[in-house]
N, C-alpha and C positions, 0 to 999 in steps of 0.2 A: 795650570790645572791643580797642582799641588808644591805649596810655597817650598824650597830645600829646605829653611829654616827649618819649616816640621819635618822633614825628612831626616833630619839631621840631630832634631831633639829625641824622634821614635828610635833611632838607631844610636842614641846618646854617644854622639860626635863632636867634641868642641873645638874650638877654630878653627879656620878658613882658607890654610893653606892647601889642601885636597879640593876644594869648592869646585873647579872644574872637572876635575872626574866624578863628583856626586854630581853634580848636575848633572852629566852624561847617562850614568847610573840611574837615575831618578827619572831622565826622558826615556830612557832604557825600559824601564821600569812600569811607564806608563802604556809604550809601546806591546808590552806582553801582556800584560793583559790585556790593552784595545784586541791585539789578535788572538785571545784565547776567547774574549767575547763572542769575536766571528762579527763585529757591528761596529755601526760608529760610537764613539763614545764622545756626548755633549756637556760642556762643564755647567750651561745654565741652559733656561726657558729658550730666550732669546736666539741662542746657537742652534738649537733642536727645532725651534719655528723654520730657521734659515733651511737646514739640512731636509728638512720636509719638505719647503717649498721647492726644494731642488730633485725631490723625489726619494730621497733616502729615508723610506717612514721604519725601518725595523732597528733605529738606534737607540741608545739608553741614555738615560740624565745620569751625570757622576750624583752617587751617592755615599753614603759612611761605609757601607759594605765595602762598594769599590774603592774607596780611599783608602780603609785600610790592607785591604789586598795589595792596591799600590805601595803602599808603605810597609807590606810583609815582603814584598818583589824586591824593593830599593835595598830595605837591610839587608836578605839574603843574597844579593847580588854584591854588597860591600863586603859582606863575614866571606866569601865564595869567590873569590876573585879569580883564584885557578879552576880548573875546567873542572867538571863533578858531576858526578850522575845522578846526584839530589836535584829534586825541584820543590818547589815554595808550595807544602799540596793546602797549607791552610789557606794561601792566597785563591789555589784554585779553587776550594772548595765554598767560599765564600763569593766568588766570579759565577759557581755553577746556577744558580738562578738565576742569571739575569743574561746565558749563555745562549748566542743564538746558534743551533746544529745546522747543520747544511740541510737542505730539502725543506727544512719548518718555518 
């Protein structure tokens, strides 16, 4: 969905021995926002035809909004490693339009 490498450049991180904790962090990452959506979330056309045909029509296409959300989630979740009662509200607030509410 989104390469680490860019993950890795937004959060200006250089070498590769952490790679497997950002990656973790980064599916993590993708993970909170797909659930602050409330929807599926499709990287292309293709995917979002499938997910249709399968009945899931209230999902959204990854876009730059949502990229960089994911990539405000990823950094804030590397800078925050211990437990915090901060949350990422730029990611959220860039997620709220395309945010499906329960009942709508």
């Amino acid at each position: 969905m989104i390469a680490l490498e860019l993950a890795k450049l937004h959060a200006r991180i250089d070498g590769d021995e952490e790679d497997t904790l950002l990656q973790l962090l980064l599916d993590g990452a993708v993970e909170h926002c797909r659930a602050y959506l409330n929807c599926p979330l499709y990287t292309d056309e293709q995917e979002r035809a499938a997910g249709e045909a399968a009945g899931e029509t209230d999902g959204v296409l990854l876009n730059r909004d949502i990229q960089t959300a994911i990539l405000l989630v990823f950094s804030w979740r590397y800078a925050h490693r211990e437990d915090s009662a901060e949350r990422p509200l730029a990611a959220e607030r860039l997620l709220d339009k395309y945010r499906k509410r329960a009942g709508v």
